[in-house]
VOBA-75046 format. One record per residue (C-alpha): x, y, z; residue number from 1; chain; residue in one letter. Coordinates in Angstrom, 2 decimals, decimal comma. Layout:
BEGIN
px py pz resi chain resn
X Y Z NUM A a;
...
END
This chain:
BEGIN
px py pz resi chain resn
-100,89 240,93 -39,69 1 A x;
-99,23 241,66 -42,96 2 A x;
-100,27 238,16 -44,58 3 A x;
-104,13 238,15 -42,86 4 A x;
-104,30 241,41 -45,69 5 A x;
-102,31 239,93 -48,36 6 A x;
-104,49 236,53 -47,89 7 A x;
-107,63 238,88 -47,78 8 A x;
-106,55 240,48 -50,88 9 A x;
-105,28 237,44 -52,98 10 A x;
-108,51 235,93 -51,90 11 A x;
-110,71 239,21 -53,82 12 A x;
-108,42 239,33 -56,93 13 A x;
-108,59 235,21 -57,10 14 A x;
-112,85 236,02 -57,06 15 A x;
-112,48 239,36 -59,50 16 A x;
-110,65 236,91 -62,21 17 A x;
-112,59 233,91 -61,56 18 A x;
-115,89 236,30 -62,79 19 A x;
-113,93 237,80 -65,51 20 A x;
-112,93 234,38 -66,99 21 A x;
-116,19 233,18 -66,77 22 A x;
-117,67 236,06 -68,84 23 A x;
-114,48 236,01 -71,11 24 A x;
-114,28 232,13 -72,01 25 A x;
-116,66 232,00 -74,71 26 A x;
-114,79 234,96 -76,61 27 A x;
-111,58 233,45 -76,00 28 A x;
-113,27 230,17 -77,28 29 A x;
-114,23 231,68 -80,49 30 A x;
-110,33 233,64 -80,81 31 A x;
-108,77 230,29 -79,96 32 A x;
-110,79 228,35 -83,17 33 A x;
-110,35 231,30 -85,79 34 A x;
-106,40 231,69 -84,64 35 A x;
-106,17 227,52 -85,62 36 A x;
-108,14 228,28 -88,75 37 A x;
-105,57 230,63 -90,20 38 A x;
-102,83 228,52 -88,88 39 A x;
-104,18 225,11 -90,00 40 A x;
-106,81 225,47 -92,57 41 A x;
-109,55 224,09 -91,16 42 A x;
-111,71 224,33 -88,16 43 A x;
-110,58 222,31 -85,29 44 A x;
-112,67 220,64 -83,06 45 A x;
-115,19 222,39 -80,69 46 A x;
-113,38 220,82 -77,82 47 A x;
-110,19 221,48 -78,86 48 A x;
-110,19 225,65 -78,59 49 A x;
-112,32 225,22 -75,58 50 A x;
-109,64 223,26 -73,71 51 A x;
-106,66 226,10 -75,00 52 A x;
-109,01 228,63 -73,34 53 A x;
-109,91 226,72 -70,07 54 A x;
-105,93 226,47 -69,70 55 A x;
-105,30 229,77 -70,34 56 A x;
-108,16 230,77 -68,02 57 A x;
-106,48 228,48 -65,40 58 A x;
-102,61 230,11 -65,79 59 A x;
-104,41 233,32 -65,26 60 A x;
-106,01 232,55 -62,49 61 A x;
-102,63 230,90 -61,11 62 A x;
-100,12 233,35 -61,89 63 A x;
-102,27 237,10 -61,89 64 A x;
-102,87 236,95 -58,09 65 A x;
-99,53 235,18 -57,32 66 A x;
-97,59 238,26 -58,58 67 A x;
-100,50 240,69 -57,56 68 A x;
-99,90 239,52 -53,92 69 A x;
-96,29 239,91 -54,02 70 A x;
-96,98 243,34 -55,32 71 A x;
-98,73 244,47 -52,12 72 A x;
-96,47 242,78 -50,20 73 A x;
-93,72 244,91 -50,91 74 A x;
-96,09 247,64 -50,55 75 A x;
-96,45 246,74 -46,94 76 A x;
-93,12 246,74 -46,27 77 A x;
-92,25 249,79 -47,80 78 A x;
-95,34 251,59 -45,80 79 A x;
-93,20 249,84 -42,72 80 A x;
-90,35 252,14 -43,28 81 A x;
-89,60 255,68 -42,33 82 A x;
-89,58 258,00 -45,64 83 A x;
-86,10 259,22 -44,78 84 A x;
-84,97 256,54 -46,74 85 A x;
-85,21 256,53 -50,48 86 A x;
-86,11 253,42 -51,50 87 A x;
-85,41 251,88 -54,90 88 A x;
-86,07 248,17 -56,16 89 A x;
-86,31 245,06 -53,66 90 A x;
-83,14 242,96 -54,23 91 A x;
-85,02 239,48 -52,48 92 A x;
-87,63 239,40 -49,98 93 A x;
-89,10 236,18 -48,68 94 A x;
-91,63 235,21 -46,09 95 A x;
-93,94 232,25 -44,33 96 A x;
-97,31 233,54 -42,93 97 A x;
-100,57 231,70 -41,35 98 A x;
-104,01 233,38 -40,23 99 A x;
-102,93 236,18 -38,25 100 A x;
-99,06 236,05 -38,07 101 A x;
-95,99 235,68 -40,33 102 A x;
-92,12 236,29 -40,34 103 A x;
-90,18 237,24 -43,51 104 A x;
-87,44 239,99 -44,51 105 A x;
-87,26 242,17 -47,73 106 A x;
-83,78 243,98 -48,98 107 A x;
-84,13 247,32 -50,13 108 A x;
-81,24 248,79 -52,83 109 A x;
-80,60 252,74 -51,25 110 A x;
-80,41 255,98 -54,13 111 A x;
-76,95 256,99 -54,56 112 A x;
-78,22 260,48 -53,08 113 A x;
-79,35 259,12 -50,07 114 A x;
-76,36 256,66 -49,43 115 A x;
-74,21 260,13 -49,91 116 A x;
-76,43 261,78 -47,34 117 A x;
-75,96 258,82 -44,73 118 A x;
-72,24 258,38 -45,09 119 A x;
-71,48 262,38 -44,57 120 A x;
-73,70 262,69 -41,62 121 A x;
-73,26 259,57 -40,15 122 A x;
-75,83 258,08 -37,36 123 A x;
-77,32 262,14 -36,93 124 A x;
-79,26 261,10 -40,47 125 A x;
-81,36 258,27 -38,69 126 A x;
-82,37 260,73 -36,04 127 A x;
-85,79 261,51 -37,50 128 A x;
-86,04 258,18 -38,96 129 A x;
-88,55 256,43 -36,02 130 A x;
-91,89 255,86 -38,01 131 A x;
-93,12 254,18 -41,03 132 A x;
-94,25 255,70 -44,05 133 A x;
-97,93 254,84 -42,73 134 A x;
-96,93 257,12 -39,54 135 A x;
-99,08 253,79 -37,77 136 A x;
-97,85 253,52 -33,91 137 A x;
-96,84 249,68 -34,60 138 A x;
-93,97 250,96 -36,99 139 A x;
-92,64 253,17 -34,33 140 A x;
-88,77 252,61 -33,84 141 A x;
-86,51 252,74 -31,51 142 A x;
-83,65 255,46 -31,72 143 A x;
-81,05 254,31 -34,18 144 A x;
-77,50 252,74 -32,62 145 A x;
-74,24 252,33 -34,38 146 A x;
-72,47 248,65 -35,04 147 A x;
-71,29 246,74 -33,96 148 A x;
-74,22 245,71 -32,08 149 A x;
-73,81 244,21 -28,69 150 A x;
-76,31 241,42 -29,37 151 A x;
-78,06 240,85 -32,61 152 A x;
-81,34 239,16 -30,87 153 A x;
-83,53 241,58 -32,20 154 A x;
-82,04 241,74 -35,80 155 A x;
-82,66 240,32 -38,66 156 A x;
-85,49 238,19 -37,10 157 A x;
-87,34 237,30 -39,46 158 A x;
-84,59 235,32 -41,68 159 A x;
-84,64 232,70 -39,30 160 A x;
-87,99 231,37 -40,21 161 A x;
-88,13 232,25 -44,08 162 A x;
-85,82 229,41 -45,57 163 A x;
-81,92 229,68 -46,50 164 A x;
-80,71 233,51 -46,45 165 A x;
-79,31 234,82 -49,53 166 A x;
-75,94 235,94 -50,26 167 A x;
-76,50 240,01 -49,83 168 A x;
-78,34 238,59 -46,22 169 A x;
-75,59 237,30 -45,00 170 A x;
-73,21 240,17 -45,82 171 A x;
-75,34 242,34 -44,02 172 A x;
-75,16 239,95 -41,12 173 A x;
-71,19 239,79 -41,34 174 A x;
-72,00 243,88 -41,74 175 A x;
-73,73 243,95 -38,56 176 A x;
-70,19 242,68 -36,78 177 A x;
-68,33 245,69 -37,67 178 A x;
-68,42 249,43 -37,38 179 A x;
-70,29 251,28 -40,33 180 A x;
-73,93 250,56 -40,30 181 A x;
-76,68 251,17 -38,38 182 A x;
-79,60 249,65 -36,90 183 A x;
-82,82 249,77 -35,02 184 A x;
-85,63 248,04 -33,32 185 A x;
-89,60 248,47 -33,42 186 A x;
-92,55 246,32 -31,73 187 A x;
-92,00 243,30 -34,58 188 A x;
-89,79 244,20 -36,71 189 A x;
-86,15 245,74 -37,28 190 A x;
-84,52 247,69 -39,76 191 A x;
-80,81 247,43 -40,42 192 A x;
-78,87 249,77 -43,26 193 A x;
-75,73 248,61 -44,51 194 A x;
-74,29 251,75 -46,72 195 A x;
-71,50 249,70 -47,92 196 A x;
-73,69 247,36 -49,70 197 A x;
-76,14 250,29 -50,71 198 A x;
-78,98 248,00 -48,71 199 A x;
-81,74 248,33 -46,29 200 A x;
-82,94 245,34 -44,67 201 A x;
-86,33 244,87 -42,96 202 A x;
-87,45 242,18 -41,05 203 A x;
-90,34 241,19 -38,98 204 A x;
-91,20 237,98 -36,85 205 A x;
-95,31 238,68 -35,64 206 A x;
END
């Protein structure tokens, strides 16, 4: 689901910047030659400032919607978790999608305030914490346990198909062993918060 939007929206800005390139080439054409003029002395070759722009035009087109998409990605995710958690900048997030589905995991770094708030009250904190920012059904949790988990089937599921874990991954996983963080469950997806590391990890496999 999240990558059918995220294709659907790469696929608009991709059509937005192909127009706008179009229009824009033949002033970029003309910057291009009076740019060499200064530089060189002399007017270069009409092909020559029309092949800068077309390459130009081309890393635009390649690297704008790469890092747009990656943008709303996080967005997604964030919109996936309950707003009892404050969250600041995503440490590494990676995922594999097709048409409809995908799998894929994003860590979260934690506020100092809110880490505070979480070690003094313990698992009460997560009580509230059992829908998404978008308050959609399909980001409806399950109530929050306590590790160490009795089976970690339904955790971190979404590493498993997204390439070679990180370092901060894995110490969550090694987290997940002992006593101190918490965890829970939705439809697709899990969320596991590890205050001795400062993280929040989401994952989703669907």
């Amino acid at each position: 689901m999240f990558i059918a939007i995220v294709l659907g929206i790469g696929l608009l800005c991709l059509a937005i910047f192909g127009v706008a390139a179009f229009f824009l080439k033949k002033g970029m054409v003309s910057a291009f030659g009076a740019v060499a003029h200064q530089l060189l002395g002399y007017q270069p070759p009409t092909a020559a400032p029309r092949v800068a722009a077309w390459a130009c035009v081309l890393l635009v087109l390649i690297l704008l919607p790469t890092k747009g998409c990656s943008h709303v990605q996080i967005g997604l995710y964030r919109q996936a978790i309950p707003p009892q958690f404050e969250l600041l900048e995503v440490v590494h997030h990676n995922e594999i999608g097709g048409f409809r589905e995908g799998c894929g995991f994003a860590i979260f770094r934690l506020s100092a305030d809110n880490l505070a708030r979480i070690r003094r009250q313990g698992l009460a904190y997560f009580e509230p914490a059992s829908l998404g920012r978008d308050s959609k059904p399909y980001h409806q949790y399950q109530p929050w346990k306590a590790t160490p988990a009795s089976e970690h089937g339904h955790l971190f599921r979404g590493q498993s198909c997204a390439g070679s874990p990180p370092e901060l991954l894995e110490q969550a996983q090694r987290a997940a062993d002992k006593e101190g963080t918490f965890f829970t469950t939705g439809h697709e997806q899990d969320l596991v918060v590890v205050p001795a590391l400062g993280l929040l990890i989401y994952s989703y496999n669907g």
